[in-house]
VEXDREN-2710 file (C-alpha; in Angstrom, 1 decimal):
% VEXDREN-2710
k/r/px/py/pz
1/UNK/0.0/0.0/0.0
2/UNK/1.3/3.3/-1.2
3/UNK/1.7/6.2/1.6
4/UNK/1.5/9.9/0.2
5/UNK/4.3/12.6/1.5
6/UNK/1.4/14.5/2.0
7/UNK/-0.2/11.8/4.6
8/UNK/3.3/10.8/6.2
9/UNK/4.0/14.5/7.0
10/UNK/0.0/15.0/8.5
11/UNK/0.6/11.9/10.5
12/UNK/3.9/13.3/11.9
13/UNK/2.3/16.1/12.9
14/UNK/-0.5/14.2/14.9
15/UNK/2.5/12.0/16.5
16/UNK/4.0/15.0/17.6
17/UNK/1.0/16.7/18.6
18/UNK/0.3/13.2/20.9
19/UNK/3.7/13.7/22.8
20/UNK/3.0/17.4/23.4
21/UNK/-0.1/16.2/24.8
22/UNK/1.9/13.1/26.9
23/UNK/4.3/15.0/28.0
24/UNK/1.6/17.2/29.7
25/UNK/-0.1/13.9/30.9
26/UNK/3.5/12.6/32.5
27/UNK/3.7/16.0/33.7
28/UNK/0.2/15.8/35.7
29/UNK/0.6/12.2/36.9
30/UNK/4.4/12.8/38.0
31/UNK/2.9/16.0/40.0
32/UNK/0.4/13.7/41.5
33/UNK/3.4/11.8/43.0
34/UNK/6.2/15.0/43.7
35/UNK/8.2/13.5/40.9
36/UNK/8.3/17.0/38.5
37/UNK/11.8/18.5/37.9
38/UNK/12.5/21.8/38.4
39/UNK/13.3/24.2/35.4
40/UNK/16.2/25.9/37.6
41/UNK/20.1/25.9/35.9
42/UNK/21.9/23.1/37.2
43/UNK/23.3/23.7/40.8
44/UNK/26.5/25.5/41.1
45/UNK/29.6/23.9/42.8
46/UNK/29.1/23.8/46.4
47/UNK/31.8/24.7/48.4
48/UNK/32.5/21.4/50.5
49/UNK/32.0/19.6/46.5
50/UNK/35.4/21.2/45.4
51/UNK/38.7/21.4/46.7
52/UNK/41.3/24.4/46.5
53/UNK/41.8/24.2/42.6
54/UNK/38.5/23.1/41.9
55/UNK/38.4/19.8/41.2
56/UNK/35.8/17.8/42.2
57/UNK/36.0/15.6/44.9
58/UNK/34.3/11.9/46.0
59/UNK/31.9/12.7/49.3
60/UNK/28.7/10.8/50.7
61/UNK/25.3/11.3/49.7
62/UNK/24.7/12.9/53.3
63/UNK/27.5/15.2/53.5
64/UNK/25.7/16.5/49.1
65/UNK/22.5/16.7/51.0
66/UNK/23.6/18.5/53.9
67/UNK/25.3/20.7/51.1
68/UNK/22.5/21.3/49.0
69/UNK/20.3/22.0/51.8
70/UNK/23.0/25.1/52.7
71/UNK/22.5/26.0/49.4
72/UNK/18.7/26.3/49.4
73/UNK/18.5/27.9/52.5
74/UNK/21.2/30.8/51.8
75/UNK/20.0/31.5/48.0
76/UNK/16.0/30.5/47.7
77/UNK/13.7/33.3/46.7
78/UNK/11.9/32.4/50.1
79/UNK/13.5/31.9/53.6
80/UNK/14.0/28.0/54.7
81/UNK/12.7/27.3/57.9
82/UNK/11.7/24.0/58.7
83/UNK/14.4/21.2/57.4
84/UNK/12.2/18.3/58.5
85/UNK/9.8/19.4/56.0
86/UNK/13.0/20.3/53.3
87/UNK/14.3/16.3/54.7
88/UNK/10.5/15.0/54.2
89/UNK/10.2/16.7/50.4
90/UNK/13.9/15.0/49.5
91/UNK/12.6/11.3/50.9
92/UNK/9.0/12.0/48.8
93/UNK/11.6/13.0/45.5
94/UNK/14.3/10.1/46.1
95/UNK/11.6/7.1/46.6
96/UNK/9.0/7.9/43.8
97/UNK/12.3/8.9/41.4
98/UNK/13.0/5.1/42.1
99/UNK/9.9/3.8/39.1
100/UNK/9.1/0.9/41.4
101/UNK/6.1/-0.4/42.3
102/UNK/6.8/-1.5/45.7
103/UNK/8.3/1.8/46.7
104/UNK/6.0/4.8/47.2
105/UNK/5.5/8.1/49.3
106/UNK/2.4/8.0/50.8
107/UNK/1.5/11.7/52.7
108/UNK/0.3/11.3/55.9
109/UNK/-3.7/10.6/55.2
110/UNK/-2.7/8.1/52.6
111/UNK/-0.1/6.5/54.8
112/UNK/-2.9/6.7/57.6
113/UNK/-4.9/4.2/54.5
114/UNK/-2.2/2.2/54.0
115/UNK/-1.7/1.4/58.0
116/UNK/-5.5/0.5/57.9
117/UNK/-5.4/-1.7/54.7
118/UNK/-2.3/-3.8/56.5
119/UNK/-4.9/-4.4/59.4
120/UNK/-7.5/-5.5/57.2
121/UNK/-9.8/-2.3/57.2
122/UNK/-10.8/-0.9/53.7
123/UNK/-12.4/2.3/52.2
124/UNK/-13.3/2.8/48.4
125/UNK/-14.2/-0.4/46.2
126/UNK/-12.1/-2.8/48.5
127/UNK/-8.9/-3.7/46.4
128/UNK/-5.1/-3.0/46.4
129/UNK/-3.6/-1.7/43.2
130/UNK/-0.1/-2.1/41.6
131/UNK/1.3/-0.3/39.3
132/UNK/2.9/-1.9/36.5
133/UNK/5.6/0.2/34.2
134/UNK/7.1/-1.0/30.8
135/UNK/10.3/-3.0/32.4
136/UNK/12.4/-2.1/29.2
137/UNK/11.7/1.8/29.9
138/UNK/12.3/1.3/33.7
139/UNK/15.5/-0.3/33.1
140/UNK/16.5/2.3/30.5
141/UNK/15.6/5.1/33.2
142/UNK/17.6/3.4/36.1
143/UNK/20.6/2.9/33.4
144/UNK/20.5/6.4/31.6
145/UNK/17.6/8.6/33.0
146/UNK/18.2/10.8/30.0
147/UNK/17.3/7.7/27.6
148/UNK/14.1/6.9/28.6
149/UNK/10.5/7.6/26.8
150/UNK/9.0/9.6/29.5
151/UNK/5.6/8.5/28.2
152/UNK/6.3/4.8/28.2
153/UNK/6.9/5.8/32.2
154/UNK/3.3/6.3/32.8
155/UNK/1.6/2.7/34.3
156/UNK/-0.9/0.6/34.4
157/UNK/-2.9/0.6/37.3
158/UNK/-4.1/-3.7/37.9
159/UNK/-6.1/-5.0/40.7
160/UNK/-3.6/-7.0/42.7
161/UNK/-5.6/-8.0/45.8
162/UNK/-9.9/-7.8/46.2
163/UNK/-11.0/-8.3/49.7
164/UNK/-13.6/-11.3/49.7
165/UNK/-17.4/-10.0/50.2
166/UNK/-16.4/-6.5/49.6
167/UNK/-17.9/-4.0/46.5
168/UNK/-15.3/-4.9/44.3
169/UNK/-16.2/-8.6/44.8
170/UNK/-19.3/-8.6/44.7
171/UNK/-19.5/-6.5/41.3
172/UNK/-17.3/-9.3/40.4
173/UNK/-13.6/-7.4/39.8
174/UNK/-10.5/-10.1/39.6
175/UNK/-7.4/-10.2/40.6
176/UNK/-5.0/-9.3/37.0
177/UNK/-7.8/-7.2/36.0
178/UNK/-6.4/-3.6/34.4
179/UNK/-8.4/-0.1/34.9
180/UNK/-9.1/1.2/31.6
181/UNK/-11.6/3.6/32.5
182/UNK/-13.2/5.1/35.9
183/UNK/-16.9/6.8/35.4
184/UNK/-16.0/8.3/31.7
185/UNK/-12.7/9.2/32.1
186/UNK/-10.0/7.2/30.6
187/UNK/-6.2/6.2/31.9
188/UNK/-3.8/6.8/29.2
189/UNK/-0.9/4.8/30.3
190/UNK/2.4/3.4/28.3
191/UNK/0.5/0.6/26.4
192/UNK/-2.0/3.3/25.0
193/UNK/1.1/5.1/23.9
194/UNK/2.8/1.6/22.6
195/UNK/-0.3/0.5/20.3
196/UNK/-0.8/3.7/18.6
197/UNK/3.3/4.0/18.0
198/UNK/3.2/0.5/16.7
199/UNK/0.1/1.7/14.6
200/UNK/1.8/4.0/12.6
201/UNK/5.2/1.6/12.1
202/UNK/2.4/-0.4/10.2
203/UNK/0.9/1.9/8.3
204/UNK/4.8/3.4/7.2
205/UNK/5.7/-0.2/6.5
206/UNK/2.5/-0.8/4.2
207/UNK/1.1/-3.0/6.8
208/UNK/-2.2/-1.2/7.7
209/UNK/-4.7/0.8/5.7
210/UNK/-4.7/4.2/6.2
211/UNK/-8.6/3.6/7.5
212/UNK/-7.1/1.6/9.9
213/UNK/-4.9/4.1/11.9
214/UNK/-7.8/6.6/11.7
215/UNK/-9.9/4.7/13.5
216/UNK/-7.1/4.1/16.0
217/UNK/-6.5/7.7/16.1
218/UNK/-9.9/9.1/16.7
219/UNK/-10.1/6.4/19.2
220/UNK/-6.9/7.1/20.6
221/UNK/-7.8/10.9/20.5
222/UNK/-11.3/10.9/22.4
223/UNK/-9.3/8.8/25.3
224/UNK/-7.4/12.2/25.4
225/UNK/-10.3/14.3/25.5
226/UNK/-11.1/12.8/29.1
227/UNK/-8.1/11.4/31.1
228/UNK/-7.9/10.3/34.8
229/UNK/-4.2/10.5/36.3
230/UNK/-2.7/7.4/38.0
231/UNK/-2.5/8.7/41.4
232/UNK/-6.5/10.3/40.8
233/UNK/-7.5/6.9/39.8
234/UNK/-6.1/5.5/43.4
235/UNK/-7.8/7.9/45.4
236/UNK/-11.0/7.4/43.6
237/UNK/-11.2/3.8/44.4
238/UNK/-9.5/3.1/47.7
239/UNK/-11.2/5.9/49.6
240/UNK/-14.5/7.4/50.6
241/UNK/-18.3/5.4/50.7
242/UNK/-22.1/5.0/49.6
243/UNK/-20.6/7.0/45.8
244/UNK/-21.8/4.4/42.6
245/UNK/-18.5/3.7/39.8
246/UNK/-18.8/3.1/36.6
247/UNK/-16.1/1.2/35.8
248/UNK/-14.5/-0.7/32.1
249/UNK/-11.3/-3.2/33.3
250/UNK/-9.6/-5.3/30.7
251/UNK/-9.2/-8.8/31.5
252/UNK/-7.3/-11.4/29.1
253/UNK/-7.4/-8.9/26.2
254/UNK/-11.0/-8.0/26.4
255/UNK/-12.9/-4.8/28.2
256/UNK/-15.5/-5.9/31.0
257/UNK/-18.0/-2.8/32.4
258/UNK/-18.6/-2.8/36.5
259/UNK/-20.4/-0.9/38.6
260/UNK/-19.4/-0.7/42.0
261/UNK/-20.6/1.3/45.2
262/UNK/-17.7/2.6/47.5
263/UNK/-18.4/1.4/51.0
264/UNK/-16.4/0.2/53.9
265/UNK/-14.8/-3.4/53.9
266/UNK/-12.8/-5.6/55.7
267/UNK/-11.0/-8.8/55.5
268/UNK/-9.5/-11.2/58.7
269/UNK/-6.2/-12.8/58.9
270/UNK/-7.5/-16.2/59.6
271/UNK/-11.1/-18.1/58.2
272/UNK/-11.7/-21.4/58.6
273/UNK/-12.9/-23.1/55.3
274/UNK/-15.6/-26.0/55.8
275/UNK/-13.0/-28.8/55.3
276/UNK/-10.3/-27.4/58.2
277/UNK/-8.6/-25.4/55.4
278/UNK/-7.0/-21.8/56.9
279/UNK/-7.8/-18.9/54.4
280/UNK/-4.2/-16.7/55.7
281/UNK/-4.0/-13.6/55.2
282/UNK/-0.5/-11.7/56.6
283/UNK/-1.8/-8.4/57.7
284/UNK/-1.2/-6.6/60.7
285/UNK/-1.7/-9.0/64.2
286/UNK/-1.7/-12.1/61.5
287/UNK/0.7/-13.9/63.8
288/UNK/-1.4/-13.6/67.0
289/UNK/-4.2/-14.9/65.2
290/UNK/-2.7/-18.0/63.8
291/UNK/-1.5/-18.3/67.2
292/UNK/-5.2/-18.7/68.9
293/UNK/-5.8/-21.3/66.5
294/UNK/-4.0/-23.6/68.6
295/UNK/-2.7/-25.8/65.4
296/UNK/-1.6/-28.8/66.8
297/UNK/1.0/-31.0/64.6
298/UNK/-2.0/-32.7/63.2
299/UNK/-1.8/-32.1/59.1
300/UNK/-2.6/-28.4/58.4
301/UNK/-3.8/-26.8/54.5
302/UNK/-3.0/-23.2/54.5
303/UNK/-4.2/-21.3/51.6
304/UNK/-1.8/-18.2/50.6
305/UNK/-4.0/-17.0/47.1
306/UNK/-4.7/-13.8/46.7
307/UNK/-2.4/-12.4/49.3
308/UNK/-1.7/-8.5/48.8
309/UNK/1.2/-7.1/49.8
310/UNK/1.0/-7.9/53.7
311/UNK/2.3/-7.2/56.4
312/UNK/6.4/-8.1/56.4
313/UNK/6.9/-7.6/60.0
314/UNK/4.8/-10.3/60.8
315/UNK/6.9/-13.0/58.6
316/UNK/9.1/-14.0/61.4
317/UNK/6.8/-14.6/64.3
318/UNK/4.6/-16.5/61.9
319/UNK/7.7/-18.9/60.6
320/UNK/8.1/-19.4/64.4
321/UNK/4.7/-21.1/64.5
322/UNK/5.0/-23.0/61.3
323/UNK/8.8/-23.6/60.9
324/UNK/12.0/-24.6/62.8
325/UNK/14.1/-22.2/64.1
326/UNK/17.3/-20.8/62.6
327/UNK/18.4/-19.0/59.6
328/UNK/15.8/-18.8/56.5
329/UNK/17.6/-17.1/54.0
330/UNK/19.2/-13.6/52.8
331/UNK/18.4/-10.4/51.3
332/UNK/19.9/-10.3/48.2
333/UNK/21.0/-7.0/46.7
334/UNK/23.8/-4.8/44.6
335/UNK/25.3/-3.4/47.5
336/UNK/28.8/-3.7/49.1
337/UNK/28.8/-5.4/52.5
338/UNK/27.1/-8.3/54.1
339/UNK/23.6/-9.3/52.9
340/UNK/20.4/-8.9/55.6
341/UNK/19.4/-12.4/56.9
342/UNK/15.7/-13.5/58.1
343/UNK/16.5/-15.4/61.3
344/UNK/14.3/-17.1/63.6
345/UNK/14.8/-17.6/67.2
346/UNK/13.1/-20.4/68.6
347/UNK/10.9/-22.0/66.2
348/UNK/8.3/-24.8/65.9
349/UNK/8.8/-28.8/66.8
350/UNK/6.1/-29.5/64.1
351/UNK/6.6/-33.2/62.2
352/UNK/4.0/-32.7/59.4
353/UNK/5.3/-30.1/57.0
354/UNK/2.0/-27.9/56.3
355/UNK/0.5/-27.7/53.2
356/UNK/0.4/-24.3/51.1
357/UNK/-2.4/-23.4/48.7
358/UNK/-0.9/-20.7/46.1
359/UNK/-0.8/-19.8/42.7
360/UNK/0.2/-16.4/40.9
361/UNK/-1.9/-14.4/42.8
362/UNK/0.4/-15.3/45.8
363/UNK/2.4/-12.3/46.4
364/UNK/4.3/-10.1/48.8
365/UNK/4.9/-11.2/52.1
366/UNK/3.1/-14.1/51.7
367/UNK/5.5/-15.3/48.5
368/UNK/8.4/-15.0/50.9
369/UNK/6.9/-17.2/53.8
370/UNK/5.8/-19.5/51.8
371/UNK/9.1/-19.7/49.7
372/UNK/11.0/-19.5/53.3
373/UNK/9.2/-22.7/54.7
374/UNK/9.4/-24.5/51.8
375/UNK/13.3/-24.3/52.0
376/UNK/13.7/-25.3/55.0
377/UNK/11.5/-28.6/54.7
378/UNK/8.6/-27.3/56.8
379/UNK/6.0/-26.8/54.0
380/UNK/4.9/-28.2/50.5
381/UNK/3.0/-26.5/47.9
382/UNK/0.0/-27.0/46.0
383/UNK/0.2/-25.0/42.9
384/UNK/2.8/-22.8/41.7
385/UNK/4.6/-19.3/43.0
386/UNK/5.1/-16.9/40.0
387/UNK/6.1/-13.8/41.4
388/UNK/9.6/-12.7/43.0
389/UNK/10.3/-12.6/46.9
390/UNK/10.8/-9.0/46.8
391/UNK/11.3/-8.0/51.0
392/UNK/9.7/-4.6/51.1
393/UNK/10.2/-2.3/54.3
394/UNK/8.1/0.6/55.6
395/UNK/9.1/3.6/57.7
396/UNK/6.8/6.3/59.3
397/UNK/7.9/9.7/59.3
398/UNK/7.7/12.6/62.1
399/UNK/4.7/14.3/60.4
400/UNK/2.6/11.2/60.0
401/UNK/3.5/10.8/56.3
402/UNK/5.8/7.6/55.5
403/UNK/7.2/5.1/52.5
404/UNK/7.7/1.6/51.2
405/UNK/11.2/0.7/50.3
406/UNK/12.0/-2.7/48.5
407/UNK/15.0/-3.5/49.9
408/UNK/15.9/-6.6/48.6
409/UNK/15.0/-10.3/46.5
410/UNK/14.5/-13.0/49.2
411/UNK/16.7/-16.0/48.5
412/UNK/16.0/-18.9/50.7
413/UNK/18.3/-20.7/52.7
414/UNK/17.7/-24.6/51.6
415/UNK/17.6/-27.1/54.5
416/UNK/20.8/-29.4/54.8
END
């Protein structure tokens, strides 16, 4: 199929009128998250960065903070006075700047959510979400921050936990399923970008009709005309009550339509099943609660599906009850010195290794537990894990406001 100069250089200028319009998107959604860069010149040399002649020299990342923050307060437009809130702005811009899912700044009412959703308590449409970025941008970004496609950094936003018996599950959202569009407005997100990209590689190479990428276009186009940012779309569904969402979520390649009422929800850490089976979930006081089941060593059927992030605090006590004690395995990471180990003091006498129920949806805490006792001889599985043992840490700040840090890949210590 033959493409006319005349069509070629039209279609550039829709491409190029798209990233104006995704770089002002990226802008918004990075806003949402205190990820925007400032338009200021390039910091000068700081006195402690250079020596006598000017050269620069090699100093920690505290002592270029400390720096930086002299900096700020001697030549900003507006007086400094409080550093914690200075220190608090730099943690926000370092742990978002990090494009990974399990690492977020939460302010202090969100962070306030999250404590709540690690006890089990729930707001909005009762799930947890995940965002999911284009891997080959991420690791361009980490490698080369100047390579990246800024657009292919916006993600999608998938379901990655519904609480049983609450709006979402009732309205019948899974597990996988991705938000496409929340009461009208639509989430423009990398794979948006991708399809219409590859769209027009097609139609250059002859391998489209020109019809074709209209259609895709003007599709493409009224998604533009009504967007809902990332962060928007979280605080639309995890908080607030009694409000009615209308609600389009793509699930194996095809768009399903909702509706779901906001209300409160909650979930327990431990639910008997008919047969003796323990639905477990590891949320906040999920140790305790396994604990007043007074388990016995009789044969035990734990089922780990559809496990959320969880609570990683609790992973210890709960490997006391279930498992031996010693060492479980290591944090593995890319940094210089000796790797973090998950120890356990104490431990079980159990003879009958305990069966786990799990399957992809098994994630989080609950994929290194399980992981962790299956090493060590003290559990089998039924079904398959599929995600990685990524150990993630959280840390409250002074104003209420706190962060998730992934810290490491959980590599189990096999039993000799």
């Amino acid at each position: 199929m033959a493409v006319s100069k005349g069509f070629v250089w039209t279609l550039g200028g829709f491409i190029a009128a798209v990233a104006c319009f995704g770089g002002g998107l990226y802008v918004r959604s990075m806003a949402d998250v205190g990820r925007v860069k400032s338009a200021i010149s390039p910091i000068p040399v700081i006195g402690i960065l250079a020596s006598a002649d000017n050269k620069p020299q090699q100093i920690s990342e505290s002592a270029y903070y400390y720096a930086l923050m002299q900096l700020l307060e001697q030549e900003f437009v507006d007086p400094i006075t409080d550093e914690m809130k200075l220190a608090r702005g730099a943690v926000r811009g370092m742990v978002t700047g990090l494009l990974d899912p399990d690492s977020s700044y939460y302010a202090e009412k969100d962070f306030a959510l999250y404590k709540k959703n690690l006890a089990g308590e729930y707001e909005g449409i009762g799930v947890e979400l995940r965002n999911v970025y284009d891997q080959a941008e991420i690791v361009k970004a980490r490698k080369k921050p100047s390579s990246a496609d800024q657009l292919l950094l916006i993600p999608d936003i998938v379901v990655s936990m519904v609480v049983p018996g609450g709006p979402a599950d009732k309205a019948g959202v899974k597990v996988g399923d991705k938000i496409v569009q929340i009461d009208g407005r639509w989430l423009i997100a990398a794979s948006e970008v991708k399809t219409l990209r590859e769209a027009q590689k097609k139609l250059t190479d002859g391998k489209i009709e020109s019809a074709e990428f209209e259609r895709l276009r003007m599709e493409f186009q009224k998604k533009v005309e009504s967007t809902i940012t990332p962060s928007r779309t979280r605080e639309t569904l995890l908080t607030g009550t009694d409000k009615l969402h209308k609600l389009v979520v793509e699930r194996a390649g095809e768009p399903v339509s909702v509706e779901v009422t906001t209300a409160k929800s909650s979930a327990k850490p431990v639910e008997r099943a008919p047969d003796g089976t323990i639905r477990f979930r590891l949320m906040t006081g999920a140790a305790q609660a396994l604990r007043d089941e007074k388990l016995g060593d009789d044969d035990l059927r734990i089922d780990l599906r559809q496990s959320g992030q969880g609570d990683f605090t609790e992973i210890k006590a709960v490997l006391a009850l279930l498992g031996p004690g010693g060492r479980y395995g290591t944090l593995r990471t890319e940094r210089i010195g000796e790797p973090r180990s998950l120890t356990v003091d104490g431990g079980s006498k159990r003879k009958v290794p305990v069966t786990l129920l799990v399957d992809e949806t098994t994630d989080g805490a609950a994929n290194v537990l399980a992981r962790a006792l299956v090493a060590r001889g003290a559990a089998r599985l039924k079904g398959q894990l599929v995600a990685e043992p990524t150990w993630i840490d959280r840390t409250e700040l002074d104003d209420g406001s706190g962060y998730t840090l992934a810290v490491g890949t959980f590599v189990p210590e096999e039993s000799k």
